[in-house]
N, C-alpha and C positions, 0 to 999 in steps of 0.2 A: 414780693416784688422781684420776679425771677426776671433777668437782661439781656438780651441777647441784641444784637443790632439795629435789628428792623423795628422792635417794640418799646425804645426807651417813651415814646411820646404816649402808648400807652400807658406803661408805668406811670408816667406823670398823670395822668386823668384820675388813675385810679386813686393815690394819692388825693387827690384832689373831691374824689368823690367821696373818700375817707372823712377827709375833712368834714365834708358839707353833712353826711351823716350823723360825726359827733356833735356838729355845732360848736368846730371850734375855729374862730377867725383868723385865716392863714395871717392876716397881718399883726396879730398879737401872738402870734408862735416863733418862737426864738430854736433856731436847729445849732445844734452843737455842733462846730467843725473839728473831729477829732485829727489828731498828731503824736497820742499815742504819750501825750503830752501829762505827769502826774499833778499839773498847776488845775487849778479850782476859780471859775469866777460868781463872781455874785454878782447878777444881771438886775436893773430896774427899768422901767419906761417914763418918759415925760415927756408929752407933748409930741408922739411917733418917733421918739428919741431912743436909742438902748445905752445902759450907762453903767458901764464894766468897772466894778473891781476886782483887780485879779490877785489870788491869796498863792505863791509863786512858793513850790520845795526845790532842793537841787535833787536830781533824781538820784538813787542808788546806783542806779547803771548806764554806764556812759554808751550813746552811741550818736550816730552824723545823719539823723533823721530829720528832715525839713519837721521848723516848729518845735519840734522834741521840747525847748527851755524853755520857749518861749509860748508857748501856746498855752490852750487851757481844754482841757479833757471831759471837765464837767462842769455843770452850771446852774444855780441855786437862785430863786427869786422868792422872793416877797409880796409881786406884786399882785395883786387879786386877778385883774384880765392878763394876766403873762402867761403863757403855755410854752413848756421846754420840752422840746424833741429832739431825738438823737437816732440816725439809721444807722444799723450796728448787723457783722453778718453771724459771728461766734462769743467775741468778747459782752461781759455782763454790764447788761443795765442795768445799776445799781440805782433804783428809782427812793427818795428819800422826801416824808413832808411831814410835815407838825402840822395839827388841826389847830394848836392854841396859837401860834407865830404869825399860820396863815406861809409857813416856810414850804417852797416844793422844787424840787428839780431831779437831775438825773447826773451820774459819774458814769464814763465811759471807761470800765475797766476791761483790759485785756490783758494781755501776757506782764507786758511792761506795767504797765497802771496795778500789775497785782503787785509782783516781783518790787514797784517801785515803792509799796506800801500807799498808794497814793489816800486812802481816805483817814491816814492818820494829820492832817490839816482841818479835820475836817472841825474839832474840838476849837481850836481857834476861831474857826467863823461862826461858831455856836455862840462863844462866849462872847464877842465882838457885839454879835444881835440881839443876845440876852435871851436865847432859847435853850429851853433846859433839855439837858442829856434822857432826863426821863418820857419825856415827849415827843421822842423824834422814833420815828418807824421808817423801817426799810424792808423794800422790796427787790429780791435777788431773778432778774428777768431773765425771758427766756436767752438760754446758751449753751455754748459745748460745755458738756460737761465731763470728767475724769474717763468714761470709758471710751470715750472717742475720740481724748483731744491726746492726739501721739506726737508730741514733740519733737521728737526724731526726723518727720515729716515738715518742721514748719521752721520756714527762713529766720524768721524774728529768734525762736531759740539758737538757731547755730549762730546766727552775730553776738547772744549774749550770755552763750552757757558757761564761758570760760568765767566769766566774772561771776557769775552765778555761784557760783563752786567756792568762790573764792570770799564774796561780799554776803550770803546770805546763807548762813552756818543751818539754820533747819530746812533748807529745801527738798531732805530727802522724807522731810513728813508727808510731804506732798505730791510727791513721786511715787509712782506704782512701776513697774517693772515687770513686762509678762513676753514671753519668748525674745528677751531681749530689746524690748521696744517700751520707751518709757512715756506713761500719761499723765498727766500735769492736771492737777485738781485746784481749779482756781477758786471755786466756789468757797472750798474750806479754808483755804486762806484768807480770803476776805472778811468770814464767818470770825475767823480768831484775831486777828487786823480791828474787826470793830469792839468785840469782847476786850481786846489789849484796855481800850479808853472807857472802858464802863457800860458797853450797850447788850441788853441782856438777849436770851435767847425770844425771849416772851416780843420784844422788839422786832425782831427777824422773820419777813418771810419769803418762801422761795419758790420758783414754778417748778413744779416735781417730775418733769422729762427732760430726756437732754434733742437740742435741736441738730441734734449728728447722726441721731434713727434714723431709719430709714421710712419712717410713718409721721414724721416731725412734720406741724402742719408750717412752722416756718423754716427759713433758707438758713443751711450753713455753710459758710464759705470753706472753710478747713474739707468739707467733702464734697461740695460742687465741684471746685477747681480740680478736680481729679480730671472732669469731661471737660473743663473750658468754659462750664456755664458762671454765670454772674448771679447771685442773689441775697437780697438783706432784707430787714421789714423797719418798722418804724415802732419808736416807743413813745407816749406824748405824757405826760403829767399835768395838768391845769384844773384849778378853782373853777367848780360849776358858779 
């Protein structure tokens, strides 16, 4: 979904033509509006109705981001015709579903959403729906990954490195350092973030290129914005 002025109305077609290919009913797809936000809701339908509970952390790191408290970053349904989608340009789709619960959705993690720990709530809404730790799989989607994502380069770091330093004592496991410029591996934090609560490696799995190549068949924003160009893709999860 690459954007440039003249072509958003393509983009929307295409979209749209997506859709109709998968056979999935744009009015049963639910899109995540992220804000960067570590809160979690659990989304149902009734009657063309959508019906939010939202499972609410205080974040680790304070910043004056519209939404930031109050928003919700990822989003978890139950329902059999619900489909969660999320357009995302660097940060990880953390796509997640139980076959036995019939549980599926997607977290929108990024810099913040790693750093915020955001998928350790996520045990609570397991336990709330009565789906077991052993049945739950996750998919690590396409995103930047450790050798392209330079921190040094990206705004959201400089608003929150000070407290970083300060609030999250093993960040420099994560940190690589090379001609002075440091890359930030979000992937393996999230990797050890789900390990923390019990979820095994056998559980885990991950798209195995990073979308910052330069061969990357989708858009990453951290190295588009270098020319001014615009581009994300789309991730959807839904019961056939």
């Amino acid at each position: 979904m690459l954007r440039v002025s003249k072509n958003h109305v393509q983009v929307h077609k295409n979209r749209l033509l997506f859709l109709k290919k998968t056979k999935i009913n744009i009015n049963n797809l639910f899109i995540i509006h992220s804000s960067h936000s570590p809160n979690i809701e659990v989304i149902n339908s009734k009657n063309n109705t959508y019906l939010k509970e939202t499972y609410k952390q205080y974040p680790i790191l304070e910043t004056d981001l519209d939404h930031y408290y109050t928003g919700a970053d990822g989003a978890i349904t139950f329902s059999p015709k619900l489909s969660i989608g999320l357009i995302s340009g660097d940060c990880v789709p953390l796509i997640i579903w139980d076959n036995i619960s019939g549980m599926h959705g997607i977290l929108h993690i990024g810099l913040l959403g790693t750093l915020n720990n955001m998928v350790q709530i996520l045990p609570q809404i397991f336990k709330r729906y009565n789906v077991k730790l052993k049945n739950v799989n996750f998919y690590i989607g396409p995103s930047i990954t450790q050798k392209n994502y330079n921190i040094n380069n990206s705004s959201m770091w400089s608003l929150v490195a000070n407290q970083v330093r300060n609030k999250i004592p093993d960040i420099n496991e994560y940190i690589k350092i090379k001609n002075k410029i440091e890359y930030f591996n979000m992937q393996k934090m999230i990797i050890d973030q789900l390990s923390s609560f019990g979820i095994k490696k056998a559980q885990i799995q991950q798209y195995e290129f990073c979308i910052g190549d330069k061969n990357s068949i989708f858009f990453s924003h951290h190295i588009l914005k270098q020319t001014g160009e615009k581009g994300n893709f789309l991730s959807i999860i839904g019961k056939k």
